[in-house]
C-alpha positions in Angstrom: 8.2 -10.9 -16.5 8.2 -7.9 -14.1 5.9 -8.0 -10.5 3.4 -5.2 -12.5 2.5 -6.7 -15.4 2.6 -10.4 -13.5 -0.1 -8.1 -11.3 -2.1 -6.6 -14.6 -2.4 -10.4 -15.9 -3.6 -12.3 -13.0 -6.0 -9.2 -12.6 -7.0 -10.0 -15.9 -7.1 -13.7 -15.3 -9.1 -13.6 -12.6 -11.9 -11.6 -14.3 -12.3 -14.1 -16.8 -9.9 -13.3 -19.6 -8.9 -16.1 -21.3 -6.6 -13.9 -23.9 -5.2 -10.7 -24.9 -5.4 -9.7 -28.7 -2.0 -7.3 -29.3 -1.8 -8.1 -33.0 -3.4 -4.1 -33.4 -1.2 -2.3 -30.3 0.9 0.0 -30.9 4.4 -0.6 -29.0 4.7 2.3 -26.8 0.7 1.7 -25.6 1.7 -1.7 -24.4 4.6 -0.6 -22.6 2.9 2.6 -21.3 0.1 0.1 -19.9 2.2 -2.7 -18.1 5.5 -0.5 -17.1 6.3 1.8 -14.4 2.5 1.4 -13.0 2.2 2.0 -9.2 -0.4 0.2 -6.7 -2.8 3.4 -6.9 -3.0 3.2 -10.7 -3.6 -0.5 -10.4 -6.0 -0.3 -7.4 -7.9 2.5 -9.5 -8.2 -0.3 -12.0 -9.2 -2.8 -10.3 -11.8 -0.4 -8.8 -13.4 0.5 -11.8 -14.0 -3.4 -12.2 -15.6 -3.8 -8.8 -17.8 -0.7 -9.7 -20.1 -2.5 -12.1 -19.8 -5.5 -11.4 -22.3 -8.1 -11.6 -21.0 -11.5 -10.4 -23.7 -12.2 -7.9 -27.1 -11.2 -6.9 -26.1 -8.5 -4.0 -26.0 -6.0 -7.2 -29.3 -6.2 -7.5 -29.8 -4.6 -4.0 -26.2 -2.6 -3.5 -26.5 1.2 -3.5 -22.5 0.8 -4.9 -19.8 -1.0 -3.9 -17.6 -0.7 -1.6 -14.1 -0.8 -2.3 -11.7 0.0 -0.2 -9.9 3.3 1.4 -6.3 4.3 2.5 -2.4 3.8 1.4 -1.7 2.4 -1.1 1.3 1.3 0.1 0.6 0.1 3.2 2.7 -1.8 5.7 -0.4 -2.4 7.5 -4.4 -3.8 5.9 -7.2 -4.5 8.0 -9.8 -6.9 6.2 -13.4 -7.2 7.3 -16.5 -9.1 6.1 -19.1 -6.5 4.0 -20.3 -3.3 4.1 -23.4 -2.3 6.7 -26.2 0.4 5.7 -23.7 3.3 6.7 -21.2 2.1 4.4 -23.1 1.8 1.6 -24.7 5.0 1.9 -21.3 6.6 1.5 -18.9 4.1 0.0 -16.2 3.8 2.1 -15.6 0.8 4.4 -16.1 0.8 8.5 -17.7 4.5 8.6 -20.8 3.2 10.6 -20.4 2.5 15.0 -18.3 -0.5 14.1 -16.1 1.6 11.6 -15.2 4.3 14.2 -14.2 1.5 16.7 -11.5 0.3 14.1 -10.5 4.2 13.6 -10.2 4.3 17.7 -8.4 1.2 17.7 -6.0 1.9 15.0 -5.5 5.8 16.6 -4.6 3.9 20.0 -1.4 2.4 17.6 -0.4 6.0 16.6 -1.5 5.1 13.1 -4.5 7.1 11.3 -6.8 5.5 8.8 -4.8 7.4 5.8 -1.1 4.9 7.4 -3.2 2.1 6.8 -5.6 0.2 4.0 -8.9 -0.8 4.7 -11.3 -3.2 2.8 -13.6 -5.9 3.1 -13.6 -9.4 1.2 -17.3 -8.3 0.2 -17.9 -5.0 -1.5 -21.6 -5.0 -1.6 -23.9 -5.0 1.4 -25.8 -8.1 1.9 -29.6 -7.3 3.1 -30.4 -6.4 6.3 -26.6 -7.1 7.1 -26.8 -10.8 6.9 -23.7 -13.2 6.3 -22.5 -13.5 3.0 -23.7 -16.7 0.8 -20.8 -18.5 0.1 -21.5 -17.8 -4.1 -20.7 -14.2 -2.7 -17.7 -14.7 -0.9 -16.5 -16.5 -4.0 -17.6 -14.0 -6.6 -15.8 -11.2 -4.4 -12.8 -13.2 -3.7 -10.7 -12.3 -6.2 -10.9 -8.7 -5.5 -9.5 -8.8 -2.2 -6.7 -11.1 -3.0 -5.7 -8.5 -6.0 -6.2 -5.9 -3.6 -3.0 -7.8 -1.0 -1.3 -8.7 -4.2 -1.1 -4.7 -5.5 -0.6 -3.3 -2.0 1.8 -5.9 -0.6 1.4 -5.3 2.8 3.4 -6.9 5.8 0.8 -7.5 7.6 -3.2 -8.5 7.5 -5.5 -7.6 10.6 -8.6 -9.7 9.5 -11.8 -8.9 11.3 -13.8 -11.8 11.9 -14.6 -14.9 10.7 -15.2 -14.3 7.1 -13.1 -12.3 6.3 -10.2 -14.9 7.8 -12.2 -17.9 6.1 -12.6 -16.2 2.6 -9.0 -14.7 2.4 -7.6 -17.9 3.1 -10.1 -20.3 1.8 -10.1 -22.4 5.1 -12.3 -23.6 7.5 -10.8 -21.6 10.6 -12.8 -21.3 13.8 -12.0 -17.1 15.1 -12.3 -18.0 18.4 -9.3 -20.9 17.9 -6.7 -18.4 15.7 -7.7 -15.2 17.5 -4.3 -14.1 18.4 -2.3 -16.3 16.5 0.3 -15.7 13.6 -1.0 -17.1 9.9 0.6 -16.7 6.6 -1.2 -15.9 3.4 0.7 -16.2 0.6 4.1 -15.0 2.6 1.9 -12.2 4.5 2.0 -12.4 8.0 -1.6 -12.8 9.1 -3.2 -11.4 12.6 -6.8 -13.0 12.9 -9.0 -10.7 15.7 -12.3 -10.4 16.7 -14.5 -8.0 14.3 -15.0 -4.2 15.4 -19.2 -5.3 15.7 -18.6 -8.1 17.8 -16.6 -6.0 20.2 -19.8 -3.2 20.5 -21.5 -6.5 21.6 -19.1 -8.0 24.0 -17.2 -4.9 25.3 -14.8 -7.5 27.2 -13.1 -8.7 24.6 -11.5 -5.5 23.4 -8.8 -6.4 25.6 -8.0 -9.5 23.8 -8.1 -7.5 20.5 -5.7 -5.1 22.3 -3.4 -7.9 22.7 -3.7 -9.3 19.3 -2.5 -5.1 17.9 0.2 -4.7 20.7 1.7 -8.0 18.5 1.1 -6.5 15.2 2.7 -3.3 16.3 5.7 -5.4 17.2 6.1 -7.1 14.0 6.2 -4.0 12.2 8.4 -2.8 14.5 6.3 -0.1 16.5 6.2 -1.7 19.8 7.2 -0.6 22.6 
């Protein structure tokens, strides 16, 4: 079985599918749908998914999800938590005071937001930007980990607490890992303090400094 359509049935999996009827498939539609297809055909599938779905209750109250923006290919993913107003408003992740933090931050690596990808482990704003239940980290859980599975980064910046605890599915205290090196699923994994939390406690931008001046090293960027 080849990595893509390993990718197109976990996908599948994960969305419920318990079976796929091919008895009526024509040959050269199967083939044409699980070979030769790249991570921006697959993450425009996946997004259609995430654009209607209705796993949990924040779909009563979205304006539309929030995806995720940037290279497909990526060497480098930042992961945060769930979209705020501004990002709901316009769909695209970190666009609001916290998002043009992370784009300062990841200028100040000689990177752009178009080098990198960009997502959060929940697509839908909770209300009044409160933490996500845990039903909703679940629900959205498999839409992240699809999204690192397509994209196959070599690295994972995740921002914050949730986003480290949802990705990972463990009980990790940010203040503990916040600089340290994790692994998911053979991913090198950077934990740092989320772009909001930084607008609140200005002095620990240095910290997350320190935490991207490691990244940059592992992907071979440093100085």
């Amino acid at each position: 079985m080849n990595d893509e359509l390993r990718i197109e049935l976990t996908l599948l999996r994960d969305f419920g599918f318990t079976h796929l009827d091919l008895r009526n498939a024509a040959p050269s539609a199967v083939v044409e749908a699980t070979g030769g297809t790249e991570q921006k055909t697959l993450l425009g599938e996946l997004e259609a998914i995430a654009s209607v779905c209705v796993k949990c209750n924040l779909a009563k109250t979205r304006t539309q999800v929030v995806y995720g923006v940037g290279n497909p290919n990526a060497d480098l993913m930042f992961i945060g938590e769930a979209p705020g107003r501004d990002e709901d408003e316009q769909g695209k992740p970190f666009v609001g005071r916290a998002g043009q933090l992370l784009t300062d931050i990841i200028k100040a690596m000689k990177l752009t937001r178009d080098d990198v990808y960009i997502a959060n482990v929940v697509k839908c704003r909770p209300p009044e930007n409160r933490n996500p239940e845990p039903d909703e980290l679940d629900a959205c859980r498999p839409y992240i980990r699809q999204q690192v599975e397509i994209i196959q980064p070599r690295v994972i910046v995740t921002l914050g607490k949730f986003a480290l605890q949802s990705l990972t599915e463990k009980a990790y205290g940010i203040t503990a890992v916040r600089g340290k090196w994790l692994e998911y699923n053979g991913v090198r994994v950077m934990p740092t303090y989320h772009p909001a939390y930084l607008l609140r406690t200005p002095s620990a931008k240095k910290d997350v400094w320190a935490d991207m001046k490691q990244v940059l090293a592992e992907l071979g960027m440093g100085e």
